[in-house]
C-alpha positions in Angstrom: -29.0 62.2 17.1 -25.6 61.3 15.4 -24.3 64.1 12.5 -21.9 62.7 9.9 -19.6 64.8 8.4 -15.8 64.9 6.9 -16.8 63.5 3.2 -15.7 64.8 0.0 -13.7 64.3 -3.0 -10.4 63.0 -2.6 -7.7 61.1 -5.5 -6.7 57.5 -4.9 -4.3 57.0 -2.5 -5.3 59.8 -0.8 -7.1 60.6 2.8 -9.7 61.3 4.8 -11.3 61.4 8.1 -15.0 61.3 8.8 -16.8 62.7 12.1 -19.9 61.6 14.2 -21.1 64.0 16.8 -23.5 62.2 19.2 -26.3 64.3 21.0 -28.5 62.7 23.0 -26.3 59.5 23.6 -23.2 58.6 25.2 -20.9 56.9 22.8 -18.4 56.1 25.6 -21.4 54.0 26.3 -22.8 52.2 23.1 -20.8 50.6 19.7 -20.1 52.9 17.2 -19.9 51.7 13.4 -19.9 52.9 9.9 -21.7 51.4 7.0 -21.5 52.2 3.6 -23.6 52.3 0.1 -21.6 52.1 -3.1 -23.8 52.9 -6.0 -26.2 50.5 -7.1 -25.6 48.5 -4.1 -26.8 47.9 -0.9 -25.5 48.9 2.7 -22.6 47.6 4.1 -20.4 47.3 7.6 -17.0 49.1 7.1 -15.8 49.7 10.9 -17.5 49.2 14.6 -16.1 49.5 18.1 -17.5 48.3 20.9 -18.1 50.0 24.1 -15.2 47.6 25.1 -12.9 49.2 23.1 -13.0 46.1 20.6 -12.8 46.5 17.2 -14.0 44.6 13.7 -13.3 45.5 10.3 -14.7 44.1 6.7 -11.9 42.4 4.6 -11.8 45.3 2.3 -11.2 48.1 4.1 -8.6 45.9 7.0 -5.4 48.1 7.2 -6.2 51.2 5.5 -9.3 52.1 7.8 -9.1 53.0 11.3 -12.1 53.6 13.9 -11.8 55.9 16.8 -13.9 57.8 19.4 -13.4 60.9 21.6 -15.4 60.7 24.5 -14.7 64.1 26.1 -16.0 65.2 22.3 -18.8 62.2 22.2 -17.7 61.8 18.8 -16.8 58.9 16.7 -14.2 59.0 13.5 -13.2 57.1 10.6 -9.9 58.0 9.4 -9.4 56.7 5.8 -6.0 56.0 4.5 -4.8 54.4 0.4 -8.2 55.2 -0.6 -9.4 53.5 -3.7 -11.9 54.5 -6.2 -14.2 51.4 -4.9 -14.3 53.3 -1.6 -16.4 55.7 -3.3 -19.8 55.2 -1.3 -22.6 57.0 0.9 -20.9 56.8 4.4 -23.4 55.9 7.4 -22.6 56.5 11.6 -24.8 54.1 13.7 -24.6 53.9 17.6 -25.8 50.5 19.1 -26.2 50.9 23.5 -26.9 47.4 22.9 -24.8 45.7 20.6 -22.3 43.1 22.0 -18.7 42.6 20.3 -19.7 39.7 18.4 -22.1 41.1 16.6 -20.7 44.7 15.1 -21.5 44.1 12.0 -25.2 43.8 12.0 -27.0 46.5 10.6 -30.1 45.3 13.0 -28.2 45.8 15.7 -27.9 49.6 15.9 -30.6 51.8 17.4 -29.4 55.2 15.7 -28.1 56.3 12.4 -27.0 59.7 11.2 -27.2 61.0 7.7 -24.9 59.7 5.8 -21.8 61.4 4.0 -20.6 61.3 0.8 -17.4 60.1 -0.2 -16.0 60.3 -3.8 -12.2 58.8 -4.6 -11.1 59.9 -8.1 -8.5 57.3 -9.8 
């Protein structure tokens, strides 16, 4: 099971940093990613890291994004720096034991997926 949590309502330019507890799986073990669903749209990759330690990043969110992972906690992170107010989305944790480095960004790819979080960037 993977529990998302960290979101909330923040002003442009502002921060924050989202959380994924894993239970059940070791994420020292698997990729760990975050997707996101803007309103009206559909889901899309933000941030993986693979099991490697390798790490991908859309365009959009390059620089200002920045993916982590305790292991001793098994829990993932998203810190979120110069938020905009197109950052505003539904914020999604997946864990992949399977996915390979090349391949991060495929929603298919990932086994488990917490509920998301809601994140809300005021201009």
């Amino acid at each position: 099971q993977l529990q998302a949590s960290g979101g909330g309502l923040v002003q442009a330019g502002g921060s924050l940093r989202l959380s994924c507890a894993a239970s059940g799986s070791r994420i020292s073990s698997a990729a760990e990613a975050w997707f996101r669903r803007a309103p009206g749209e559909g889901r899309t990759f933000v941030a993986g890291m693979h099991r490697s330690g390798g790490t991908a990043y859309s365009d959009s969110v390059k620089g200002r994004f920045t993916i982590t992972r305790d292991s001793a906690k098994n829990t993932g992170y998203l810190q979120m720096d110069s938020l905009r107010p197109e950052d505003t989305a539904v914020y999604y944790c997946a864990l992949g034991p399977s996915v390979i480095l090349s391949n991060l960004a495929s929603q298919t790819a990932y086994s488990y997926w917490g509920r998301g979080t809601l994140v809300t960037v005021s201009s």
